[in-house]
C-alpha positions as CSV (number, residue, x, y, z in Angstrom):
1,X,-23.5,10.9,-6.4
2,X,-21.9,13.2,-3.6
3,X,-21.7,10.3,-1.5
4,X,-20.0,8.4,-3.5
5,X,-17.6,11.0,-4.3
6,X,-16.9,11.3,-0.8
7,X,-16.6,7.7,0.4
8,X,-13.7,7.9,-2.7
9,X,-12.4,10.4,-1.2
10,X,-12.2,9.3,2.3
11,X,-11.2,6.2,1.8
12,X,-8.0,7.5,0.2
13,X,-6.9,8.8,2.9
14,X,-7.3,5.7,5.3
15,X,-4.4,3.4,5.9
16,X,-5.9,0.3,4.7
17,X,-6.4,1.8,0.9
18,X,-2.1,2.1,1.6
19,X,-2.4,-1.4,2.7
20,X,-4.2,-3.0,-0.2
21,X,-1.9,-0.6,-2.7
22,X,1.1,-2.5,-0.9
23,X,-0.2,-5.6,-0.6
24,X,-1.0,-5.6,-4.6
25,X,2.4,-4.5,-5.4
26,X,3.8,-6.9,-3.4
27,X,1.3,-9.4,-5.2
28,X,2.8,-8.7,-8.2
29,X,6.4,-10.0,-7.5
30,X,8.0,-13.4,-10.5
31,X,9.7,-14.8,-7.2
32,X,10.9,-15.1,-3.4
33,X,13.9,-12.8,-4.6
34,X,11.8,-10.4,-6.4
35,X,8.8,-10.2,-3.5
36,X,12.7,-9.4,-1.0
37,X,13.6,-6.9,-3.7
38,X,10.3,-5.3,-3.6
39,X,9.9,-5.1,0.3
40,X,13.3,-3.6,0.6
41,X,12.0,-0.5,-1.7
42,X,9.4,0.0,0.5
43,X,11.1,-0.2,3.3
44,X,14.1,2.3,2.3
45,X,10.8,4.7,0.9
46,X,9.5,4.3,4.6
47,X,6.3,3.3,3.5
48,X,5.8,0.6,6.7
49,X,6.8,3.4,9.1
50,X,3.4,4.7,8.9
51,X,1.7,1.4,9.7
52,X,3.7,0.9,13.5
53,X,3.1,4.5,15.2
């Protein structure tokens, strides 16, 4: 039980639980101009940034 509370936990804080949220948002988009729309918010949010240091 502990353990599986903790490999929750940990694994929120890891950057491919932020990938798979993004990619599944982006999943998510009707269209090409939608999917643009979409990566643009992220990108003005900054959520790439974190991805490239």
């Amino acid at each position: 039980m502990i353990k599986k509370l903790l490999n929750n936990f940990l694994r929120s804080f890891t950057f491919d639980h932020d990938r798979e949220k993004i990619e599944k948002y982006l999943s998510q988009s009707a269209n090409t101009y939608d999917l643009e729309q979409r990566m643009r918010e992220l990108e003005q949010k900054g959520k790439y940034n974190q991805f490239y240091i």
